[in-house]
N, C-alpha and C positions, 0 to 999 in steps of 0.2 A: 791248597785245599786241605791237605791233613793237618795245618796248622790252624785253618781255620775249624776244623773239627776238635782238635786237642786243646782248643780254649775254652768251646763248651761245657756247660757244666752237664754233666752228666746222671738221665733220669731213668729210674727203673718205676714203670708201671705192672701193680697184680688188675689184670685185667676179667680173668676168669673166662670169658665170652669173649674174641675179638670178631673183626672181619676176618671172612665170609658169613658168619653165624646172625644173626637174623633179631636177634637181642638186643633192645633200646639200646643197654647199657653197654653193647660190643660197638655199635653204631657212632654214640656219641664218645666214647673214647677212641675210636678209631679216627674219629673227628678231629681233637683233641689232641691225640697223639701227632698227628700231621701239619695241627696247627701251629703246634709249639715248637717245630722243628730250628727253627731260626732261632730261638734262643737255647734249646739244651739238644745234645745227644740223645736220643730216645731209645729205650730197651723197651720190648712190652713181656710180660711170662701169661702165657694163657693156655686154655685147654685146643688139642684138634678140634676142628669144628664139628660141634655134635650137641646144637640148641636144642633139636627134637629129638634126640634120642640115639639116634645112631652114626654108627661113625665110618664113613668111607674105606674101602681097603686101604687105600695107601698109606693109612693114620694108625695102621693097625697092626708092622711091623716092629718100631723101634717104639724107647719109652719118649727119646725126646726128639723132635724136628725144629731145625732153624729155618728161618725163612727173612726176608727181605719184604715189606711193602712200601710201595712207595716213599722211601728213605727212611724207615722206622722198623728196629729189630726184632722179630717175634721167635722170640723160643715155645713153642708146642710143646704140654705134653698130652699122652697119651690116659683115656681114661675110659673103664669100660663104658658100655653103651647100657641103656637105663630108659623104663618105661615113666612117662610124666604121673602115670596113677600108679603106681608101685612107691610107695615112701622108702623100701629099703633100698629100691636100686637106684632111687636119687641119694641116697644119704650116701652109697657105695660111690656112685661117681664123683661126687662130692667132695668126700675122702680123699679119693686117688687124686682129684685137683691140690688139692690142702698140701697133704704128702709132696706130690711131685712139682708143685711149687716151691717149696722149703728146700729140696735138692736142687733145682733149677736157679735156685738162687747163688748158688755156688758156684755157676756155670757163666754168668755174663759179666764177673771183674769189679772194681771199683764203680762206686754209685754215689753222687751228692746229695741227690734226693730220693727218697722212696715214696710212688704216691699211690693207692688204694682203694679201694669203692667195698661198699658194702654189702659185696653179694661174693659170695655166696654169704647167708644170714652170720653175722658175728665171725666169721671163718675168714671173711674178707679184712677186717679190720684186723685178726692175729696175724694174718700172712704180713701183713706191713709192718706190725712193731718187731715181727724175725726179721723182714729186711733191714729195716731200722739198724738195728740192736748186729748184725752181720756184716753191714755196710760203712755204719756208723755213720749214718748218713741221717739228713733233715727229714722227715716223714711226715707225710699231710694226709688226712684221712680224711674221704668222702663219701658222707652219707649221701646213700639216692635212696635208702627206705631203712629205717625205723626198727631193729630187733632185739628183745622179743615184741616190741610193740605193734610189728606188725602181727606175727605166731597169733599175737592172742587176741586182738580186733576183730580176726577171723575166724576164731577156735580150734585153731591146726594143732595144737598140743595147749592141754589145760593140764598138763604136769608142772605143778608149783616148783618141786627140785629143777627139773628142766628151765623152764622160763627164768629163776633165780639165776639158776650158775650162765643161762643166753647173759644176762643185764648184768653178770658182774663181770665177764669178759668184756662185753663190748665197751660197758664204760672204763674198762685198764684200758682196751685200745684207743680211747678219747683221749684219756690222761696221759697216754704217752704218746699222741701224737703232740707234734709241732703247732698242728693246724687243724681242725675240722670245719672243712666247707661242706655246708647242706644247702640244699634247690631248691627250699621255700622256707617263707618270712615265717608262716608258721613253726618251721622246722627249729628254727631257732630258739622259739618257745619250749620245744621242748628237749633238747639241748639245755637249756637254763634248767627246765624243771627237774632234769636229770640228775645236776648237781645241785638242785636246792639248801643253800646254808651252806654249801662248801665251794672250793676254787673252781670255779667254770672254766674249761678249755678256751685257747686260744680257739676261735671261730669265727667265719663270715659266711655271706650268704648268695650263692650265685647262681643265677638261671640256669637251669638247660635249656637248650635251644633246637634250631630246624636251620637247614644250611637253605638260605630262603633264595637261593639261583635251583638250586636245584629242587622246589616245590614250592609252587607258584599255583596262581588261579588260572583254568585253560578254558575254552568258550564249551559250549554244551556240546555243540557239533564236533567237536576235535577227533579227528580220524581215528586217533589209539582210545579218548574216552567212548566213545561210539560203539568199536572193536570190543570193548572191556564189559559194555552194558549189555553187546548182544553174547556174549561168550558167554556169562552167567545168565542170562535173562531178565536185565532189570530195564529194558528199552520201555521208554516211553510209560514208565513209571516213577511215583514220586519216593528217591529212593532212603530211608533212613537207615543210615550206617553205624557199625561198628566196627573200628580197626586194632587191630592188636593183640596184645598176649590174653585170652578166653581163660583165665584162670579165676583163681578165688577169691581174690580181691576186688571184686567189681561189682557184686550182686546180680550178676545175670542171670542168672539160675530164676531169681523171685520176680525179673523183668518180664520172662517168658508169658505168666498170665493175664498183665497189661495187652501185650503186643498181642495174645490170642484176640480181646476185646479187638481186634480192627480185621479180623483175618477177613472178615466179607468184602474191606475193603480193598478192589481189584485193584484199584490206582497205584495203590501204597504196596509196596517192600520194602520188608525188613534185613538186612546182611548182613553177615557177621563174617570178618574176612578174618584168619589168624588162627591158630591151634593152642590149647592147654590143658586143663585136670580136668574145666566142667565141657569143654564142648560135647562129651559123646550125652552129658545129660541134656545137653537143649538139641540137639539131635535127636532124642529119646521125647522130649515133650513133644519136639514136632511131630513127629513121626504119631504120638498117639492121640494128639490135639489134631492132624489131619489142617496143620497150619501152610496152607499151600504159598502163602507171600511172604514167607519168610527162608531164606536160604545163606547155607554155610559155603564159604568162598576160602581156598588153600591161603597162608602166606602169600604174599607176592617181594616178587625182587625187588631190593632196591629201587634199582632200575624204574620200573613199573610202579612205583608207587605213586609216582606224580598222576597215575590215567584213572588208579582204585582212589584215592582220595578224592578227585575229580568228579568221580560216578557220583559220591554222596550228595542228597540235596542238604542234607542233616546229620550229622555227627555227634551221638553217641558221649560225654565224658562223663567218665562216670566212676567213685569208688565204693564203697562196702561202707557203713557207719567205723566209725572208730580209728578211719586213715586219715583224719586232719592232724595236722603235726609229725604225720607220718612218712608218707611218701608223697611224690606231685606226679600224679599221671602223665609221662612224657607224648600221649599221643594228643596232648592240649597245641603240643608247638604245628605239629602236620596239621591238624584241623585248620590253624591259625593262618599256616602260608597257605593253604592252598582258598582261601578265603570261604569258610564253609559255617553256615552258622551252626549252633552249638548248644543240644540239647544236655545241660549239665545238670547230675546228680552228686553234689558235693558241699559237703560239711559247711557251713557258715563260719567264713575268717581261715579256710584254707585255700592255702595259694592259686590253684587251678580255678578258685570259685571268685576271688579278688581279683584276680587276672580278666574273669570273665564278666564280673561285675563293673567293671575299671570302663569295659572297654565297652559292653552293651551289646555282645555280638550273640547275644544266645539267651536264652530264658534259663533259670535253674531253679531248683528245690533241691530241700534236704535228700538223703537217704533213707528209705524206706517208707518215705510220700508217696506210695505209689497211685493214691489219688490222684497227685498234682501231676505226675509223669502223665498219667493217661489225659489229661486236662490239657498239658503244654503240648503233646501229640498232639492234639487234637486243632491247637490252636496254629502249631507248623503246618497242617496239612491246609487250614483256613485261607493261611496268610502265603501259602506259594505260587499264585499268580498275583500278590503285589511285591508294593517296591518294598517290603521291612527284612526279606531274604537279601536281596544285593545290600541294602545300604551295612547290613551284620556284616555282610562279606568284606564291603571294605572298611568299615573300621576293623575286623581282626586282621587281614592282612595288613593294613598303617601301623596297626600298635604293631603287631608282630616284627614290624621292617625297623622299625625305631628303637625295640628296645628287646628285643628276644633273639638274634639273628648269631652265628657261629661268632662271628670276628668280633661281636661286644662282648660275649660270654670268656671267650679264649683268651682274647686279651686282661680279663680281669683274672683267668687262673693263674697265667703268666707271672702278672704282677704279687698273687698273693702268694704263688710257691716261692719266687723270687726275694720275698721278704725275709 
């Protein structure tokens, strides 16, 4: 056995978010990590867990913890605890990830490969060229979102010095990776347009995915979905959902006065399951719009995600104008297995809307159509006692099984870190 370990080539992942933490991007590297164990040694470096904010006592003693999951290494470190609408005390935890990354890097030995994601913003892509550059080792950098391009899509800092010196980091950390894989075809585009008239990084392009055994389509009656509609109160309602990170990139905030347009109607609810920057403001509309079908649902476990996906008759996808090329909303792959059609708000010729266009499993419009949103509501609530619900549901769940699934995805990181 240790000989079959000491042949391995050995990989350090900057993770930032792992499991237990609640974060697409903890999720599907946690995925990821577990997948590739057969071909490399795995190290992961990530933060205690503390996606929303805070951080359990036992996380709160030392600066670093080792830990052991399911045959893949996680060194922990420790970083204050930080409100999601406070900018100084995410930028402070932020930090102490950055920081005690760079030490922690010290700590798990020789590395073949060093691999990376892009979050925290631009901070994810330096930690990888110190491992690089410490290791001496192959580095692959992966984009899951766009910065500053994202920063400023959204207007989270309109400081031209800022934004400048975000885009002159993150493209040194393109240029000194080995490899940058990004998660949609659009993404690639801009990648090229990045380096417009100069040398384009080595890059390819690979899905993320939904581990599709474990979220699947389950019958209306299912005893936990059942359990899940009467616990929030969405029984025997037509339910349109949203699941995931409630944050700024999504345009929920300007969805709110569509969705008032239906509040008379009793049939219909609207959920919003997930925490971020805007929730306490669509909490706040509801609350003075006196929006009674519309209701905010905690996070759910892992675990439980197969029974909240399930509740939805309609699924939510949805970005901000100015996220094509940007980032691909990971909550397009859960919609997909658990076969749920799919009211999409996204950019023409980005991933998420090509995906969904491909497949026919949902209706979409631009962003900021909020005519057409209220329009294509209108036409979901029409159309849910015929067949044009089931038959969405199962082409997203066929494309989803064919060509979006963990062990197509994984296999092709395999191959490109391996290169």
């Amino acid at each position: 056995m240790a000989t079959e370990l000491s042949s391995k080539k050995k990989l350090l992942i900057y993770a930032h978010y792992y499991h237990p933490d609640v974060a697409s991007t903890g999720q599907i590297l946690k995925e990821l990590a577990e997948g590739m164990l057969d071909s490399f040694d795995i190290t992961v470096i990530c933060v205690v867990p503390s996606y929303t904010g805070g951080v359990a006592p036992e996380y709160k003693t030392k600066m670093f913890y080792q830990e052991e999951i399911n045959g893949v290494k996680v060194t922990r470190i420790r970083v204050p605890e930080f409100s999601k609408s406070s900018k100084v005390s995410r930028i402070k935890n932020i930090l102490a990830y950055f920081v005690g990354a760079m030490l922690a890097t010290f700590k798990v030995g020789k590395m073949d490969y060093v691999y990376s994601i892009s979050q925290p913003p631009v901070l994810g892509g330096l930690i990888g060229v110190w491992g690089k550059w410490m290791k001496r080792a192959k580095y692959i950098y992966n984009i899951q979102d766009f910065n500053p391009e994202q920063t400023m899509a959204v207007g989270y800092s309109k400081n031209k010095l800022i934004l400048n010196a975000m885009m002159w980091f993150d493209k040194f950390s393109c240029k000194c990776s080995d490899k940058v894989i990004v998660v949609g075809r659009d993404m690639v585009e801009t990648v090229k347009h990045r380096f417009k008239g100069k040398r384009v990084p080595n890059h390819s392009f690979i899905n993320n995915w939904i581990d599709e055994k474990e979220i699947y389509p389950l019958p209306a009656d299912h005893e936990q979905v059942v359990t899940f509609k009467k616990r929030y109160g969405l029984e025997n309602k037509f339910v349109i959902m949203y699941s995931g990170n409630i944050g700024l990139y999504y345009d929920l905030e300007n969805m709110m006065p569509i969705i008032e347009k239906f509040k008379d109607r009793d049939e219909v609810v609207f959920a919003f399951i997930g925490d971020g920057t805007v929730l306490k403001n669509l909490i706040a509309y509801k609350e003075e719009h006196d929006l009674n079908n519309v209701t905010f649902i905690p996070y759910q476990k892992k675990s439980d995600l197969i029974y909240s996906l399930n509740a939805g008759d309609v699924h939510w996808c949805i970005n901000a104008k100015g996220i094509k090329g940007v980032s691909v909303p990971s909550k397009l792959y859960g919609i997909m297995a658990a076969g749920k059609p799919i009211l999409g708000v996204l950019e023409q010729g980005s991933e998420a809307r090509l995906i969904i266009e491909e497949t026919n499993c949902g209706y979409v419009t631009e962003p900021a159509n909020y005519g057409d949103v209220e329009v294509i509501i209108e036409k979901f609530i029409r159309e849910k006692d015929t067949n044009v619900p089931a038959e969405m549901s199962k082409r997203a769940r066929a494309f989803l099984v064919k060509n979006l699934t963990k062990d197509v995805s994984i296999s092709k990181y395999i191959q490109e870190i391996s290169i």
